[in-house]
N, C-alpha and C positions, 0 to 999 in steps of 0.2 A: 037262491043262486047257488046251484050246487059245485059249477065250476069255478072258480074265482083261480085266472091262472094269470099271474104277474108278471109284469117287466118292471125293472128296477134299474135306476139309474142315479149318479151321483152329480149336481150339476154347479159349478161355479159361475159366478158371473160379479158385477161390478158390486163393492159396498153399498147396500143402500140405508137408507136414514137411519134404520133401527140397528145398523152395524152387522145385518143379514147378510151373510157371500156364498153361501150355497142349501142348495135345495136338494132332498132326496124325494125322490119322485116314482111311486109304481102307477102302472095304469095294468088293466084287466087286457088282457091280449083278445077274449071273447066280446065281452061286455063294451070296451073302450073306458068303463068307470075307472077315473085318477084319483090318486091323492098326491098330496103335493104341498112338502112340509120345509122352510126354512129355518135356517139355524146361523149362528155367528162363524163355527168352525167345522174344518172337516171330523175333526173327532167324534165331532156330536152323528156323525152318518147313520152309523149302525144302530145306536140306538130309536131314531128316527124311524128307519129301516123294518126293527125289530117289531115298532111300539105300529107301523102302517101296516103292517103282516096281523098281527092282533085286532089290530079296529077291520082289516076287512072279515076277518076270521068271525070274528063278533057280530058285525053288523048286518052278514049274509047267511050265519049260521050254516060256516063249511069250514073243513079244513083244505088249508093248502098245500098242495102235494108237490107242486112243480113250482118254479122260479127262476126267470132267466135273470140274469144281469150281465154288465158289461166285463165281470172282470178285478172290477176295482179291488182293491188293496186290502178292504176293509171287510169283502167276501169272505177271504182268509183268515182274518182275524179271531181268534180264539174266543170271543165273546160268540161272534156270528154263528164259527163252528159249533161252540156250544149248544146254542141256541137249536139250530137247526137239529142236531143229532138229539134234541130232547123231542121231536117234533113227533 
């Protein structure tokens, strides 16, 4: 799969048992293929974010060129920025 082109999103919802409150979630905008990773805090976003961009990158042997998301906080953030501008 040579296009692997992502939508990324940041999702909160209710505590559940394991102390999980939110989910970063890309799905393949061609494909429909998701990943779909929770975590305890928002902080943990990017990294999530970072580490589901590598496993699709990995797993379909392509790089990712494009990626939408909504915006969120953590787009901006200097880690993200980093990251990306290393791409």
């Amino acid at each position: 799969m040579s296009n692997f082109q992502p939508l990324q999103d940041i999702i909160q919802y209710e505590p559940s048992y394991n102390g999980h409150e939110y989910a970063t979630h890309s799905q393949c905008e061609t494909t429909r293929y998701a990943f779909l990773d929770t975590h305890r805090s928002k902080s943990d976003a990017c990294k999530m974010s970072i580490n589901q961009i590598l496993k699709a990158e990995n797993l379909f042997d392509t790089r990712i060129k494009f990626i939408k998301t909504d915006g969120e906080a953590l787009f901006k953030s200097k880690k993200w920025v980093d990251f990306i501008n290393s791409k």
